[in-house]
C-alpha positions as CSV (number, residue, x, y, z in Angstrom):
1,X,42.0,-15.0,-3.7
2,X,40.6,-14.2,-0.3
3,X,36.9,-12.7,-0.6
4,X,35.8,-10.7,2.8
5,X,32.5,-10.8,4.1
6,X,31.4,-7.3,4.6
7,X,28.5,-6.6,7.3
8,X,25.8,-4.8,5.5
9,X,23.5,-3.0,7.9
10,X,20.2,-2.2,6.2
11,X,16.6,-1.7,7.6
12,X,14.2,-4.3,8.1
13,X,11.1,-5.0,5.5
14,X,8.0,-5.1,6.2
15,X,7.8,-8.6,4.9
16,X,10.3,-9.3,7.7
17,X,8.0,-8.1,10.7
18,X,4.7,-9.8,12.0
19,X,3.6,-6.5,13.1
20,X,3.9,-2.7,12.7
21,X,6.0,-2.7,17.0
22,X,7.8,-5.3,15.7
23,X,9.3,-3.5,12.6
24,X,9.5,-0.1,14.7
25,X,11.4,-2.3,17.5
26,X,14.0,-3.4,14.6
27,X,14.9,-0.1,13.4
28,X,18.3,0.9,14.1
29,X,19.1,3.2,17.1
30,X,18.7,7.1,16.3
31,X,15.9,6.7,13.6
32,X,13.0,8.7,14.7
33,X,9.1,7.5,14.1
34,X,7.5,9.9,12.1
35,X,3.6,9.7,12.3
36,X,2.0,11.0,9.3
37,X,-1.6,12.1,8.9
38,X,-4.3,9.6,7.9
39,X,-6.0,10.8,4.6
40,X,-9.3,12.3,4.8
41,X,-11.9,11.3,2.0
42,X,-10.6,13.9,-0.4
43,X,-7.2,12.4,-0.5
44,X,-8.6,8.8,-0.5
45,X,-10.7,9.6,-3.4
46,X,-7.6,11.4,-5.3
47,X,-4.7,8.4,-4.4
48,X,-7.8,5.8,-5.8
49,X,-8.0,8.2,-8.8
50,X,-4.1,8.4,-9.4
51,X,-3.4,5.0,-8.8
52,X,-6.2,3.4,-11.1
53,X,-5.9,5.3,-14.1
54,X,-1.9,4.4,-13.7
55,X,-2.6,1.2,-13.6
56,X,-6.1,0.7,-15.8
57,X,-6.5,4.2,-18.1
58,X,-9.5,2.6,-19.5
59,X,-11.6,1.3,-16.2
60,X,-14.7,3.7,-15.0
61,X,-15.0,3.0,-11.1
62,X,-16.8,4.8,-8.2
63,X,-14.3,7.0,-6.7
64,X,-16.6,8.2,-4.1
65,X,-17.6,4.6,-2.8
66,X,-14.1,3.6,-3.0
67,X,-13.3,6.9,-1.0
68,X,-15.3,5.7,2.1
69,X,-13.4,3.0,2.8
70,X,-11.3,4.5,5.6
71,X,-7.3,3.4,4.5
72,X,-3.9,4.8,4.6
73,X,-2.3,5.3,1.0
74,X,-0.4,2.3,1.2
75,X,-3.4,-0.1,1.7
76,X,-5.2,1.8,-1.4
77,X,-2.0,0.7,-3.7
78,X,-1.8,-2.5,-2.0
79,X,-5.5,-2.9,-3.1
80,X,-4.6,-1.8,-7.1
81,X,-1.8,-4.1,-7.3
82,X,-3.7,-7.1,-5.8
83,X,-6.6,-6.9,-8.1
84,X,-4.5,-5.9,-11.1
85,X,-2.5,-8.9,-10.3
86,X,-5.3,-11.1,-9.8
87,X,-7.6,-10.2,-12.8
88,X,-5.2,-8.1,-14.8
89,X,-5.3,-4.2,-15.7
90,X,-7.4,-4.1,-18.4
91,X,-11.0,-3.2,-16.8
92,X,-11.2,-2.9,-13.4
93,X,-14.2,-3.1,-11.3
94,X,-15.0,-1.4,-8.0
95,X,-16.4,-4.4,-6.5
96,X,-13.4,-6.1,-6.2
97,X,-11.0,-3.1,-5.9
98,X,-13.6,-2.4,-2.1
99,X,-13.2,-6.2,-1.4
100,X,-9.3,-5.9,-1.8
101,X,-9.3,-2.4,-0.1
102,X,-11.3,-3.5,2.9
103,X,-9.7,-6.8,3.3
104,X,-6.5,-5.7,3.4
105,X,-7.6,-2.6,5.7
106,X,-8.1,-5.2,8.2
């Protein structure tokens, strides 16, 4: 039985990119960049809110301190994941959700 290799076109990762032009410069031709808005402090505070209380019901944080670190919605649920990988979800802390949040906001 002959198996045939079939050429899967799919998008590149982030993972796979060293940079935000280097993923844009992989896309395939005829996909449009689409810019979206940077959250304002509302939004931040909300996207904290949603994310811990998926990931830690029972942790009391500063939502307002965590709001005023100036990061897109991906870097606030990079932030969860990383502390509740690295301490786990049962309390978290604010300290170490603003050291993840501003570290990874670069």
């Amino acid at each position: 039985m002959r198996f045939l290799r079939a050429s899967v076109r799919r998008a590149p990762t982030v993972l796979e990119a060293r940079s935000g032009d280097e993923l844009l410069a992989r896309l395939p031709p005829g996909v449009e960049r689409v810019t979206l808005p940077f959250p304002d402090r509302a939004l931040r505070r909300a996207l904290w809110e949603r994310l811990v209380v998926r990931a830690s019901p029972l942790s009391r944080i500063d939502l307002d301190a965590l709001a005023g670190v100036e990061a897109p919605g991906a870097v606030i649920d990079a932030a969860v994941r990383a502390v509740v990988l690295a301490r786990g979800d049962e309390q978290l802390e604010t300290e170490h959700l603003l050291e993840a949040a501003v570290r990874l906001a670069g």
